[in-house]
C-alpha positions as CSV (number, residue, x, y, z in Angstrom):
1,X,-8.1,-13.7,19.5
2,X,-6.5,-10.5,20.0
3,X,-7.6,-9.2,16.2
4,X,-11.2,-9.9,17.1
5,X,-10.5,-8.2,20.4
6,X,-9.7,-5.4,18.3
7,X,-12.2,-5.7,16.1
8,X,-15.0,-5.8,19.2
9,X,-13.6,-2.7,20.5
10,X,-13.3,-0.8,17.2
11,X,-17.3,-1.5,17.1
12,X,-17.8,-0.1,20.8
13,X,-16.2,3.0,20.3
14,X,-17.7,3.7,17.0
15,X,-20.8,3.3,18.7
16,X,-19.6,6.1,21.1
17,X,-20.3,10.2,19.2
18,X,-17.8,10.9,21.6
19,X,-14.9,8.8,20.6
20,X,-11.7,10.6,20.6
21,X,-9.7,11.1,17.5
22,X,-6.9,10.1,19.3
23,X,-8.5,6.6,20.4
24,X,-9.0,6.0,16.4
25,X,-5.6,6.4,15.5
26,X,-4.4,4.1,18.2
27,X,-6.7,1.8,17.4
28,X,-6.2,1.6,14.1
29,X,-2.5,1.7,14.4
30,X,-2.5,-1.5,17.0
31,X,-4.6,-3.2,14.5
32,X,-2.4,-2.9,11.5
33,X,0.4,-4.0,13.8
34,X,-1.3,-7.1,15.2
35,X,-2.5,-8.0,11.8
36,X,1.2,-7.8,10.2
37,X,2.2,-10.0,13.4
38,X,-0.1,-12.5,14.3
39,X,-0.9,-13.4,10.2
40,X,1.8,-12.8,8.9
41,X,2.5,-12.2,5.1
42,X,1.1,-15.7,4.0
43,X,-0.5,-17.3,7.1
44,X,-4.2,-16.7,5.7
45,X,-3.2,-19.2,3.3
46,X,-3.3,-21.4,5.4
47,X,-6.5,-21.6,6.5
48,X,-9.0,-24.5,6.1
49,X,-11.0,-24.7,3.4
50,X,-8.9,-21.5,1.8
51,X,-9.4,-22.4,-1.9
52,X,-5.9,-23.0,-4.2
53,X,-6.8,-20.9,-7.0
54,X,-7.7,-18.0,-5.0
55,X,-4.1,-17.8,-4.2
56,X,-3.2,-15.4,-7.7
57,X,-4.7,-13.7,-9.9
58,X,-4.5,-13.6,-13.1
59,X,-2.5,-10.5,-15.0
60,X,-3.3,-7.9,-16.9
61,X,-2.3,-9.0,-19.9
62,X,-4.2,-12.5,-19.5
63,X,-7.5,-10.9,-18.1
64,X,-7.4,-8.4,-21.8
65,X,-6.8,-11.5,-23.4
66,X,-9.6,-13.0,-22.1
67,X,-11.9,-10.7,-23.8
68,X,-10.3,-10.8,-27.1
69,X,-7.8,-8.3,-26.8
70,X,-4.0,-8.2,-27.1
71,X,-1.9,-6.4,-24.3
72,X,2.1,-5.9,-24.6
73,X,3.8,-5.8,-21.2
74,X,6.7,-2.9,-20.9
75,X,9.4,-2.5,-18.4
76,X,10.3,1.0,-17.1
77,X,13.1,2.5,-15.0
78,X,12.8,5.7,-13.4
79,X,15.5,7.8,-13.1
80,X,16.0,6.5,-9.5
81,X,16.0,3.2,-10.3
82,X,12.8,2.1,-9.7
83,X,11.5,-0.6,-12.5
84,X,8.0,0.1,-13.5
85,X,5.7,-2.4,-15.7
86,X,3.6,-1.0,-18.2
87,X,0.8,-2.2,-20.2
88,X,-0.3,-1.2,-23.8
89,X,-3.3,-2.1,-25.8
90,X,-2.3,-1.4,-29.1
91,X,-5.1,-2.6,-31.7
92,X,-8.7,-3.8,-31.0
93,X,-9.4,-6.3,-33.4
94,X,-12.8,-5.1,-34.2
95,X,-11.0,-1.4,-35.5
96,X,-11.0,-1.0,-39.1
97,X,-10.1,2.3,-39.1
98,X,-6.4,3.4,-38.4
99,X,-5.2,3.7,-35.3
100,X,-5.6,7.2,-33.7
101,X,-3.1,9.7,-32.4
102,X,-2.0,10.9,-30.2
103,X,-1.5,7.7,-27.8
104,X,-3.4,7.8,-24.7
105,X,-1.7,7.1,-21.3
106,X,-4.0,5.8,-18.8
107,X,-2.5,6.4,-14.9
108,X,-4.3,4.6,-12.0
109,X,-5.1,6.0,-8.6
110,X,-4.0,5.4,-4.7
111,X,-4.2,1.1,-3.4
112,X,-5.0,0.3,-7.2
113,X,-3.1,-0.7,-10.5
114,X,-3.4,-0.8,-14.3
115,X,-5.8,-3.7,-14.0
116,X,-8.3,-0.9,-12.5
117,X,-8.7,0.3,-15.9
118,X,-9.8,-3.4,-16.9
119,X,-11.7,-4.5,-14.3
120,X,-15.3,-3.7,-15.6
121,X,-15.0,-5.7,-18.6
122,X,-14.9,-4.6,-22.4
123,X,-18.5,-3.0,-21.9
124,X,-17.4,-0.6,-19.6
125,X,-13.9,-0.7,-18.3
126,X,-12.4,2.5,-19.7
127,X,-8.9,1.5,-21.1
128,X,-11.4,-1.2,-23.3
129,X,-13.3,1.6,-24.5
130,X,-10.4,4.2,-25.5
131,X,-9.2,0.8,-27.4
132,X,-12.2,-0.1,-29.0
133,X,-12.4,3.7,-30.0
134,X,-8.9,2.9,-31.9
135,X,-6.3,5.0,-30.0
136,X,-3.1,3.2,-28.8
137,X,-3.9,3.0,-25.3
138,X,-1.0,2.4,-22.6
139,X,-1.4,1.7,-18.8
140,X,1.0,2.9,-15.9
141,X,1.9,1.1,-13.0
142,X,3.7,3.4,-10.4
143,X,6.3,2.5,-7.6
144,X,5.4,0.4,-5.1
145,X,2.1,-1.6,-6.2
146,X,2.3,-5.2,-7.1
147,X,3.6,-4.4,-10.9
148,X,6.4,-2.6,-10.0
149,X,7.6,-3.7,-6.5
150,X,11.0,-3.5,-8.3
151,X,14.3,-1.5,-8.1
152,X,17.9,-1.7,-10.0
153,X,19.7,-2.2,-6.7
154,X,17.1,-1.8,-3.6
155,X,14.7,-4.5,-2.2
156,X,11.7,-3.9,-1.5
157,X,11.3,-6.8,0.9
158,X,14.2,-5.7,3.1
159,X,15.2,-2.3,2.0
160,X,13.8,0.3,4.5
161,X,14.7,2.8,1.3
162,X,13.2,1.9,-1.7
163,X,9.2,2.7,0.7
164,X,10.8,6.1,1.6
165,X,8.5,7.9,-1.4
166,X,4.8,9.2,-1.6
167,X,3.2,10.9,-4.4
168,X,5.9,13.5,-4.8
169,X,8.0,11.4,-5.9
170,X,5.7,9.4,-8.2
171,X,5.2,13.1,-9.9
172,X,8.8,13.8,-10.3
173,X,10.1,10.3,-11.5
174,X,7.5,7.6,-12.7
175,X,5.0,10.2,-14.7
176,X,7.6,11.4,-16.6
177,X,9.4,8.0,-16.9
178,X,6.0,6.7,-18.2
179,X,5.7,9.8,-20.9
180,X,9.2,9.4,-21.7
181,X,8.4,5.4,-22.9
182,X,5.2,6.0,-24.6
183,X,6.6,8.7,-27.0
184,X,9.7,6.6,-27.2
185,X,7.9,3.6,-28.5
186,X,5.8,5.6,-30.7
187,X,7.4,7.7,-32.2
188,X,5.2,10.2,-31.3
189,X,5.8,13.8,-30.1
190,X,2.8,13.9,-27.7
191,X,0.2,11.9,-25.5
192,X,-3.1,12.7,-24.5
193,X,-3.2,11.2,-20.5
194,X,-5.9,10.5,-18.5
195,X,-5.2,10.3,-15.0
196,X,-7.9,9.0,-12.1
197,X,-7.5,10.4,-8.6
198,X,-3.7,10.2,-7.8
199,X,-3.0,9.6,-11.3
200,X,-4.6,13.2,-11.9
201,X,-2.8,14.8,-8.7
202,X,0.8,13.4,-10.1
203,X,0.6,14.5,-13.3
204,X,0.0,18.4,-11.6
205,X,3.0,17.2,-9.4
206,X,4.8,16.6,-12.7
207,X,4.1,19.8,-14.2
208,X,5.1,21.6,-11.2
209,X,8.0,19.9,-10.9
210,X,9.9,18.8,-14.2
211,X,9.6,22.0,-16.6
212,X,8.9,21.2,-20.5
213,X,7.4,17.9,-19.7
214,X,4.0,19.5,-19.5
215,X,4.8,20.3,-23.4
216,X,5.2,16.8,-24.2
217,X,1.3,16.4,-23.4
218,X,-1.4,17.7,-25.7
219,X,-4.6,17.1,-23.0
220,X,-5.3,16.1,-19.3
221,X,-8.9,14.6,-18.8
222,X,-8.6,14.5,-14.6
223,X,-11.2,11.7,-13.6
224,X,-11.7,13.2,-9.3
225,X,-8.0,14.6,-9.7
226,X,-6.7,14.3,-6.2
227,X,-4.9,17.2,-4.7
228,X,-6.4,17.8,-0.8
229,X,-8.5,15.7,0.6
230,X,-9.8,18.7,3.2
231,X,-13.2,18.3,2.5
232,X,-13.4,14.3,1.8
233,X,-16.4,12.8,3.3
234,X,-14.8,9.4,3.8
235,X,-14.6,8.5,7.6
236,X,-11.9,5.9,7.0
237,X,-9.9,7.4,4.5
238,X,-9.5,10.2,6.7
239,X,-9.1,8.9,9.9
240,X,-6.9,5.5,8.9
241,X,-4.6,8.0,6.5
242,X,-4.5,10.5,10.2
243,X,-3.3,7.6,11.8
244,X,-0.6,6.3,9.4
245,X,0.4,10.2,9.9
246,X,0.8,10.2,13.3
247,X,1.9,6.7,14.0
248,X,4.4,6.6,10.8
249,X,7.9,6.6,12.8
250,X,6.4,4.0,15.5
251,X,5.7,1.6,12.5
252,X,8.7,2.1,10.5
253,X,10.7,0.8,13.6
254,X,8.3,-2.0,13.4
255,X,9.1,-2.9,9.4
256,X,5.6,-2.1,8.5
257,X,6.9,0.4,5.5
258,X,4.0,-0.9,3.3
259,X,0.4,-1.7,3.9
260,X,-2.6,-3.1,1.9
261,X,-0.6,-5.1,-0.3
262,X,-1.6,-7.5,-2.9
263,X,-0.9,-11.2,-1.4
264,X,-1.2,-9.7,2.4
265,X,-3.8,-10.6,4.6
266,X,-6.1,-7.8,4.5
267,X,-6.0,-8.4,0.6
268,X,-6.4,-12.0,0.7
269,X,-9.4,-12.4,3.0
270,X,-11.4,-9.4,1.1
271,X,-10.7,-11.3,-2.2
272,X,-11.6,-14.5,-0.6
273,X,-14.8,-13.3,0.2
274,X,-15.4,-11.4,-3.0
275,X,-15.1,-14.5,-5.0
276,X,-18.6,-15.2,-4.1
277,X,-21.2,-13.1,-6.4
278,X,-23.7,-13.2,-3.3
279,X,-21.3,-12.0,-0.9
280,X,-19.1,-9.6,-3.3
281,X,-22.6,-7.7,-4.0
282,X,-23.4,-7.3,-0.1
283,X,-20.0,-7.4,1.6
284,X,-17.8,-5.6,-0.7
285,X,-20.0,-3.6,-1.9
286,X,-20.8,-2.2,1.1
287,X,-17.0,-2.3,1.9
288,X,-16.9,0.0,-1.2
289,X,-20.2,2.4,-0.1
290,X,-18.2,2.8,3.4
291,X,-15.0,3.6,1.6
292,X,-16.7,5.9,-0.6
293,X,-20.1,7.0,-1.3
294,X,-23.3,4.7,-1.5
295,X,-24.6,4.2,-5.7
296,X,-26.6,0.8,-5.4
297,X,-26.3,-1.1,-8.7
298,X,-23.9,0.6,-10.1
299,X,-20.6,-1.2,-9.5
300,X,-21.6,-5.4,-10.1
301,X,-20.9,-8.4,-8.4
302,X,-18.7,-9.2,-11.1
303,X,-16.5,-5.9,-11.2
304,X,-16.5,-6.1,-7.7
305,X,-15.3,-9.6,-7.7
306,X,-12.8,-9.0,-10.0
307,X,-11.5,-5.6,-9.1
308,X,-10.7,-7.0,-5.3
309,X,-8.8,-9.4,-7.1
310,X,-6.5,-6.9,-7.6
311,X,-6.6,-4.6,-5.3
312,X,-5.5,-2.8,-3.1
313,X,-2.0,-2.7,-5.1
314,X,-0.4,-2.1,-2.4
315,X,1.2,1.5,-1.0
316,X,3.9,3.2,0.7
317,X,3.1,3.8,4.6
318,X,4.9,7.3,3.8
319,X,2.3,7.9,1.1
320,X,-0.4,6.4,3.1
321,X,0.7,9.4,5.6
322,X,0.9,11.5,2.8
323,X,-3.0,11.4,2.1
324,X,-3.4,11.6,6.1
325,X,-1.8,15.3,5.8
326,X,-3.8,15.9,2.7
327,X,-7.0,15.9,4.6
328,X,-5.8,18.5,7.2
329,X,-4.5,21.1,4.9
330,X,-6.4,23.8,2.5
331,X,-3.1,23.4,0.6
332,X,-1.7,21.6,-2.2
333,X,1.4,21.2,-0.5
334,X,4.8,18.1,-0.6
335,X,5.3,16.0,2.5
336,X,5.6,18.1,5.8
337,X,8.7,16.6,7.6
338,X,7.9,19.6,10.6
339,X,9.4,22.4,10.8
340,X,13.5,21.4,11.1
341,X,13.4,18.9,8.5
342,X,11.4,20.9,6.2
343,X,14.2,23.8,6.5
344,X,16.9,20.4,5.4
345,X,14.9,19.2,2.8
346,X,13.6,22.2,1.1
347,X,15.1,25.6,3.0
348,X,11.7,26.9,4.3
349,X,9.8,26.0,7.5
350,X,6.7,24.8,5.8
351,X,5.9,22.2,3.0
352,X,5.8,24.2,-0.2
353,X,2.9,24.5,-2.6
354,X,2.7,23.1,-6.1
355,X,2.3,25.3,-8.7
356,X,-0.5,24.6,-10.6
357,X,0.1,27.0,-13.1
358,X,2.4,25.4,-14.0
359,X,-0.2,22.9,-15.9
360,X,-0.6,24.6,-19.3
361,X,-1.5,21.9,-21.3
362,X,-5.5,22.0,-22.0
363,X,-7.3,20.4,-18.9
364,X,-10.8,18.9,-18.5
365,X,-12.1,17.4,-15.3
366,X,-14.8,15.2,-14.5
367,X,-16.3,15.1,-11.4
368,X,-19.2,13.0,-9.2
369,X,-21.4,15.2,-6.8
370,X,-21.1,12.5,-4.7
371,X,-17.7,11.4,-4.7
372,X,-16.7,10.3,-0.9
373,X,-12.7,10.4,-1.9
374,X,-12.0,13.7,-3.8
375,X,-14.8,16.0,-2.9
376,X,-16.1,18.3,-5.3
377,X,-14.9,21.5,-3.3
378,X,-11.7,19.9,-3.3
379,X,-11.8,19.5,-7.0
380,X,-13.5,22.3,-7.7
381,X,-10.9,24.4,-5.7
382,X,-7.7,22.8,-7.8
383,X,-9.5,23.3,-10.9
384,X,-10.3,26.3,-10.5
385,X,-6.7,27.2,-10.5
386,X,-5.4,26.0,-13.7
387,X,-5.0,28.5,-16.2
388,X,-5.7,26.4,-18.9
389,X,-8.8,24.3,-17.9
390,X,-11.1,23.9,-20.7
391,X,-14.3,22.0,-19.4
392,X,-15.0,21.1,-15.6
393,X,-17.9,18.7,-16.4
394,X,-20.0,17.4,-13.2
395,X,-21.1,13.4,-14.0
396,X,-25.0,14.2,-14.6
397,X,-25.9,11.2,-12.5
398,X,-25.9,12.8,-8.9
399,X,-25.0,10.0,-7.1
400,X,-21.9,9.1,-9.2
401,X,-19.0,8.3,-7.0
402,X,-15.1,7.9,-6.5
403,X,-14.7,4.4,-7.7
404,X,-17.6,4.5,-10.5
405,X,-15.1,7.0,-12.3
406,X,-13.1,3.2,-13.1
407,X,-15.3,0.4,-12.1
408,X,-19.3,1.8,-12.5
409,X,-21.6,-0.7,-15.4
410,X,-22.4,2.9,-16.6
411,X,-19.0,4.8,-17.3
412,X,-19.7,3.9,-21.5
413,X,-22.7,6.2,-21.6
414,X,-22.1,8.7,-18.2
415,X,-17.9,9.7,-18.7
416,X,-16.8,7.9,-21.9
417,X,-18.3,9.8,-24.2
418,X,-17.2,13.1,-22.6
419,X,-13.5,11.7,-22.8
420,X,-14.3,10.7,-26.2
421,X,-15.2,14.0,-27.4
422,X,-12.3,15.6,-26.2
423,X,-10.3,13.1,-27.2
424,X,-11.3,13.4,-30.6
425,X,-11.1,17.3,-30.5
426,X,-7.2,16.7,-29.2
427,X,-6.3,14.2,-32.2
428,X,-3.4,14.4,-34.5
């Protein structure tokens, strides 16, 4: 009773123009809290009627094998100690032809996984296509989603620790980590990576950060690279990530030091009610329009259904403040501690900038006029600022979004064969 309380009064003050910024955060706060409390981690479960085999998903390996494809799983540790899982692809059946080089490192965005990558089938989903188009195609999972929820001495289920990290650490440690396996595995002495929305921001982070490792990269194809969120259009995304800002110490007291997990409630009733073609068109895909932008058709019931199967993957409440600081700042900037712990952490008042040019490897980005998540300001603004950007190529489809980038019935003929061009220019 008191989440639909919540709930009801959410809906009245939305109502309101003049709702208070500050009335949202609270809100939104008190709801994740009650949520985490009254549920519970696995009460949802428990609910009549609540189907058995909704309980899990299946993997990312068995979904790829599903469609006729073979996927090796790989297990990363960062120099922190976080274990990573990684997925590779490395033969389509149906290629003739030898296998292509460089490999290609595909590195998913914020509350999603590899499985993103996946999710639209072997007619669209992109890491099917780059196999199908015979490159050795390998899949990231960073810190903290459901793949790698692991650590070499920290739990995750009781370690206030192992949470303490947003993307800034996912740029100094798990990129590289990643690069570091591929090229291990392989053999080879560079990667081409393709990183959508926080996969493209870390990989700048990276650059910035870890000198030389930029060199170990031939070409960047940024699918909505996120750096700041200033101009995003997204009213949730930038009011729930404001809240997590502001409220982050009040819900680390509580234990809430991750949110929108696979297996947790939110998760579990949006999946629940995905599983239904009827209802995954109208409810989660307007669930998706909200989130993002509004593209009817584009994303099916079927993607839909299986993409909430899998996400969200789960995120840091630190990172989920992260992105709440990303929309207030004009900056590319690390977390801002304020002003005293800034001067501890880093010796200067104020979060410092990345360098972006730092990023000398060849850069294209691709970008949706109406992307809800990474504006094209936004993107336009990083871009702008690489000294090596080659191609900034606007999805010709004006209503392209955020999430078609991954899950759209139409990235084969819109993005695909822009990535496959360059692709094929950046070859061995």
């Amino acid at each position: 009773m008191a989440i639909l309380h919540l709930a009801v009064t959410l809906k009245l003050h939305l109502n309101d123009t003049k709702m208070d910024s500050n009335l949202i955060s609270n809100f939104l706060v008190r709801l994740i809290i009650a949520v985490r409390h009254l549920l519970g981690t696995n009460e949802v479960h428990k609910f009549p009627g609540y189907p058995a085999e909704a309980r899990s998903t299946i993997t990312f390996p068995q979904q790829a094998a599903i469609h006729g494809y073979r996927a090796e799983e790989h297990q990363v540790i960062t120099e922190d100690g976080y274990i990573l899982t990684m997925f590779r692809i490395p033969r389509r059946s149906q290629c003739h032809e030898a296998i292509k080089g460089p490999p290609v490192l595909l590195m998913h965005g914020v509350l999603e996984s590899a499985d993103t990558f996946i999710d639209a089938g072997p007619k669209d989903g992109l890491g099917y296509l780059v196999a199908d188009a015979c490159y050795d195609a390998w899949f990231g999972n960073v810190r903290g989603t459901f793949y790698s929820r692991q650590h070499v001495y920290l739990n995750p289920d009781r370690d206030w620790l192992f949470w303490q990290f947003t993307v800034d650490e996912i740029g100094l440690y798990d990129v590289p980590a990643s690069i570091n396996h591929v090229l291990k595995v392989t053999g080879a002495q560079q990667l081409n990576y393709i990183g959508f929305s926080q996969g493209g921001g870390t990989f700048i982070i990276m650059c910035s950060e870890r000198p030389g490792y930029c060199e170990k990269v031939r070409l960047f194809i940024g699918l909505s690279p996120a750096t700041r969120h200033y101009h995003t259009k997204s009213i949730p995304f930038r009011e729930i990530s404001k809240a997590i800002n502001k409220f982050r110490r009040p819900l680390d007291e509580v234990g809430i030091w991750e949110i929108f997990t696979k297996g947790y409630p939110v998760q579990v009733i949006i999946r629940f009610f995905c599983r239904n073609r009827l209802l995954a068109g109208a409810v989660c895909g307007t669930l998706i329009s909200v989130l993002d932008s509004s593209h009817a058709g584009s994303i099916t019931p079927e993607t839909l259904k299986v993409g909430f199967s899998h996400a969200p993957a789960g995120i840091s409440t630190k990172n989920a403040a992260r992105y709440g600081q990303a929309v207030m700042s004009k900056k590319f900037v690390k977390f801002d501690y304020g002003r005293r712990k800034n001067l501890e952490f880093y010796g200067t008042p104020y979060a410092p900038q990345y360098n972006f040019s730092a990023v000398t490897v060849p850069v294209v980005v691709i970008q949706g006029l109406n992307d809800g998540i990474v504006d094209v300001k936004d993107s336009f603004w990083a871009a702008a600022q690489l000294p090596n950007l080659i191609s900034y190529r606007i999805v010709r489809d004006r209503y392209w979004t955020h999430f078609d980038q991954t899950y759209s019935k139409l990235v084969s003929e819109a993005t695909f064969p822009i990535i496959r061009e360059y692709l094929s220019q950046y070859r061995s």
